[in-house]
C-alpha positions in Angstrom: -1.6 -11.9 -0.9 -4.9 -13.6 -1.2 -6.5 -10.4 0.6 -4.3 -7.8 -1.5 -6.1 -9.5 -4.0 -9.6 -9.4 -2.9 -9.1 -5.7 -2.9 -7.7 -5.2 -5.7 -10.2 -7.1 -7.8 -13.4 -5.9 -5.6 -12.3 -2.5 -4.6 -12.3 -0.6 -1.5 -14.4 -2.9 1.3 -15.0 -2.3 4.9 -12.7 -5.1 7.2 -16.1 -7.1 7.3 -16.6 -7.1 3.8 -13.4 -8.1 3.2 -13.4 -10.8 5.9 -16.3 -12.5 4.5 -14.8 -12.8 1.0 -11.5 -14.2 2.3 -14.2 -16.8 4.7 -12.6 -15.6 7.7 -14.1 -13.7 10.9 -14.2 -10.1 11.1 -11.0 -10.4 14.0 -9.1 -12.7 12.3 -8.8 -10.3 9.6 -7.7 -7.2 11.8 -4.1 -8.5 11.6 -3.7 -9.5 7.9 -5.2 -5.8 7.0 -2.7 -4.2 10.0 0.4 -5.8 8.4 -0.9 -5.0 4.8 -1.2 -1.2 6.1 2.1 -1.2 8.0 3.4 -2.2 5.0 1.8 0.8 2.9 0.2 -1.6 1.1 -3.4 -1.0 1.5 -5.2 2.6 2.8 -7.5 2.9 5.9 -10.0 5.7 5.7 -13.6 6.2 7.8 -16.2 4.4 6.4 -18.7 7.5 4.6 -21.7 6.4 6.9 -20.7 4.2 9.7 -17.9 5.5 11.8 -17.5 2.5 14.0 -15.7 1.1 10.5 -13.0 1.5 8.2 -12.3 1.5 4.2 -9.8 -0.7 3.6 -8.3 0.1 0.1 -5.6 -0.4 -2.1 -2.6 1.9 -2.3 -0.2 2.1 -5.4 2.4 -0.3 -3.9 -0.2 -2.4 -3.2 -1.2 -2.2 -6.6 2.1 -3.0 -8.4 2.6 -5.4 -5.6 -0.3 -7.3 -6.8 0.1 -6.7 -11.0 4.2 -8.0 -10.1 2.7 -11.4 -8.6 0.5 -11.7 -11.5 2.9 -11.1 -14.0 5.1 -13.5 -12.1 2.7 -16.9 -11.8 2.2 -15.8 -15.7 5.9 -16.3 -16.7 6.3 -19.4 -14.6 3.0 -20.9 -16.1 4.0 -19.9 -19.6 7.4 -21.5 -18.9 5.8 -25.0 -17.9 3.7 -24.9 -20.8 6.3 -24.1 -23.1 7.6 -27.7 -22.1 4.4 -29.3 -23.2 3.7 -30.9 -26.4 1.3 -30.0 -28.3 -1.5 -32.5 -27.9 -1.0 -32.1 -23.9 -1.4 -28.3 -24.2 -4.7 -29.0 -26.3 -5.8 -31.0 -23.6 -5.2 -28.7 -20.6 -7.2 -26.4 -23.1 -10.1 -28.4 -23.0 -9.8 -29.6 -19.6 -9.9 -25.4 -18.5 -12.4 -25.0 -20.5 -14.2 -27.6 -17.8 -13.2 -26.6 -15.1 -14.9 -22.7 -15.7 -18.0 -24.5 -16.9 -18.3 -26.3 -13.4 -17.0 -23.5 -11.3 -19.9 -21.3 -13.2 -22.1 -24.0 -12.3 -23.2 -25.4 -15.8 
């Protein structure tokens, strides 16, 4: 999924590419974008000016495969905050608030 994902959010990348975003090697991603294309998942298509590479891109199933997990962790997370009380859920609002401050490095 995480690499359904990279493509989906980047857009069509060359297995390299997409290896280096996922913080893999270039062969250890050769499986993962074999079982995602088996699966009709992704698309593979020449790469437009190197044709030693590939254009690894999402498909439509892949694409509702990826908006269906989404809508899925979003349920289950609005579920467990649902449970919360109201001064907790104020404080998991601050606390993201945080957390994308330090993962935007300020």
């Amino acid at each position: 999924m995480s690499a359904l994902s990279t493509i989906y959010r980047e857009g069509p990348l060359s297995a390299g590419d997409l290896a280096a975003r996922e913080r893999v090697r270039p062969p250890s991603i050769t499986p993962t974008v074999n079982k995602l294309h088996a699966a009709g998942l992704v698309a593979k298509d020449e790469h437009p000016t190197d044709g030693r590479q590939v254009v690894i891109s999402i498909s439509e199933a892949g694409r509702k495969q990826v908006e269906a997990d989404v809508a899925a962790r979003e349920r289950w997370l609005s579920q467990q905050l649902s449970g919360l009380s109201a001064q907790d859920r104020e404080t998991l609002a601050k606390a993201a608030v945080l957390i994308n401050n330090l993962a935007q490095g300020h």
